[in-house]
C-alpha positions as CSV (number, residue, x, y, z in Angstrom):
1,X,53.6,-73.9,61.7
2,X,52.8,-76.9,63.9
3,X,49.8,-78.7,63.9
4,X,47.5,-78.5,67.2
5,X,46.4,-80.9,69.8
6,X,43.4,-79.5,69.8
7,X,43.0,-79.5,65.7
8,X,42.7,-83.3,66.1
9,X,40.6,-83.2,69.7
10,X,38.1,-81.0,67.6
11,X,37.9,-83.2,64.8
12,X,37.9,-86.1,66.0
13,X,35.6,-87.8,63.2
14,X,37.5,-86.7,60.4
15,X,37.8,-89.3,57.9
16,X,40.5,-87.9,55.1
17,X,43.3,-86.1,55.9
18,X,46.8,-84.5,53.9
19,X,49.1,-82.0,54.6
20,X,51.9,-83.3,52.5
21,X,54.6,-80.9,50.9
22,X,54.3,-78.1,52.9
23,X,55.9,-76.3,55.9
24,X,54.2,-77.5,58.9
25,X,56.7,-79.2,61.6
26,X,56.5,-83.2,61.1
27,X,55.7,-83.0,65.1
28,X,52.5,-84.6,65.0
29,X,50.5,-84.3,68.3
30,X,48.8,-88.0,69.8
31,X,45.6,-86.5,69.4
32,X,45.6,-87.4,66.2
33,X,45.2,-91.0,67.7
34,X,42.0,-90.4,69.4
35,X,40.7,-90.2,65.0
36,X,39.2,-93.5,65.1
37,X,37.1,-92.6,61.9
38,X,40.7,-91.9,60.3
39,X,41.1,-94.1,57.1
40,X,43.7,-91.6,55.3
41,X,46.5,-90.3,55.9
42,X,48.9,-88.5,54.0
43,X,51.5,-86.4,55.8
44,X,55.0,-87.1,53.1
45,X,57.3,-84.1,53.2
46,X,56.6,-82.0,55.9
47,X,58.3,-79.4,56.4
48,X,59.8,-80.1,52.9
49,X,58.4,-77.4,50.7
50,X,60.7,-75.3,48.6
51,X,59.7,-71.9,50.6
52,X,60.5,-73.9,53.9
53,X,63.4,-72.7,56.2
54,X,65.8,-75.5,56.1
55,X,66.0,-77.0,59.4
56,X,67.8,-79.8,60.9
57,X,65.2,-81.0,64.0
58,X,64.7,-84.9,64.8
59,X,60.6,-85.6,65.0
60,X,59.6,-88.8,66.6
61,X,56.2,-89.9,65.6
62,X,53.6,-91.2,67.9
63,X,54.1,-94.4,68.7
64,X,49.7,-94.5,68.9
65,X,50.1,-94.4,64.9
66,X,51.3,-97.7,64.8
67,X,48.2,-99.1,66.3
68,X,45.0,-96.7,64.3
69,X,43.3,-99.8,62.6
70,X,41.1,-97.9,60.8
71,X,43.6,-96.5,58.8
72,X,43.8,-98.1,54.9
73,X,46.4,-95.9,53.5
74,X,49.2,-94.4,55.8
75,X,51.9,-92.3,53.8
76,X,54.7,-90.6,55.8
77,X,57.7,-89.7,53.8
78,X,60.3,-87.8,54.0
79,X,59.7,-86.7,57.4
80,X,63.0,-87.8,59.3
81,X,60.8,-89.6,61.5
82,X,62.3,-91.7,64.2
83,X,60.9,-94.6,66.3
84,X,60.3,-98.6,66.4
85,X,57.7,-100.0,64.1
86,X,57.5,-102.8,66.4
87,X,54.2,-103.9,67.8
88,X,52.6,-102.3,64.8
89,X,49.0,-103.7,64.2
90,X,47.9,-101.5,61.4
91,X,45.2,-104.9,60.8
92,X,43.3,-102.9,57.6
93,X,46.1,-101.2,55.7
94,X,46.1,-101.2,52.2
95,X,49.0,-98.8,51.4
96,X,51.9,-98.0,53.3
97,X,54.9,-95.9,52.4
98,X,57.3,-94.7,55.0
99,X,60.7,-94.4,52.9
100,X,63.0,-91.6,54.1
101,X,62.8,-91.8,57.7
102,X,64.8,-93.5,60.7
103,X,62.5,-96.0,61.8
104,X,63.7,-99.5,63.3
105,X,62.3,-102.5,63.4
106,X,60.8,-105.4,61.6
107,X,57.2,-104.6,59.8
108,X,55.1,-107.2,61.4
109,X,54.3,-109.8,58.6
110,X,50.5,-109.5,60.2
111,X,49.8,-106.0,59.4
112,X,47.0,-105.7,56.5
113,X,45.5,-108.8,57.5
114,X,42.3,-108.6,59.5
């Protein structure tokens, strides 16, 4: 399954939220952008879960993720993401683990500082 736009549109004051080790596609819609109440997010392994149909797709993740400041804790591995980190804010993150993707770029020595 895939995650909606409209899942995040509709909640857009969610607080929490983990989908990790499942089978949902690691496509993750920008809506989920528009969470500016957001301050976890967990989303390692998607698509990863044993019952999963092994597939071989390329996700890019939203380049709006790089900039949610209300996030604290941002976990996304596993996914195969690709993309640039750069330009990343991220100014209140606490924990951050994005191992087992393609990303590129430099982490911004900046991000966790407000």
């Amino acid at each position: 399954g895939q995650l909606s736009n409209s899942f995040f549109s509709y909640h857009v004051n969610i607080v929490n939220f983990g989908a990790s080790e499942n089978c949902l596609s690691p496509d993750l819609p920008t809506s989920l952008c528009s969470c500016s109440n957001l301050v976890s997010l967990s989303l390692s392994g998607l698509h990863q879960s044993d019952v999963c149909r092994y597939t071989t797709s390329i996700s890019v993740l939203p380049s709006c993720i790089w900039n949610m400041d209300s996030l604290l804790s941002l976990y996304l591995d596993g996914n195969g993401y690709i993309g640039s980190v750069s330009g990343a804010t991220l100014a209140n993150i606490v924990q951050l683990s994005v191992s087992s993707n393609r990303l590129r770029g430099t982490i911004p020595s900046t991000i966790g500082f407000t």
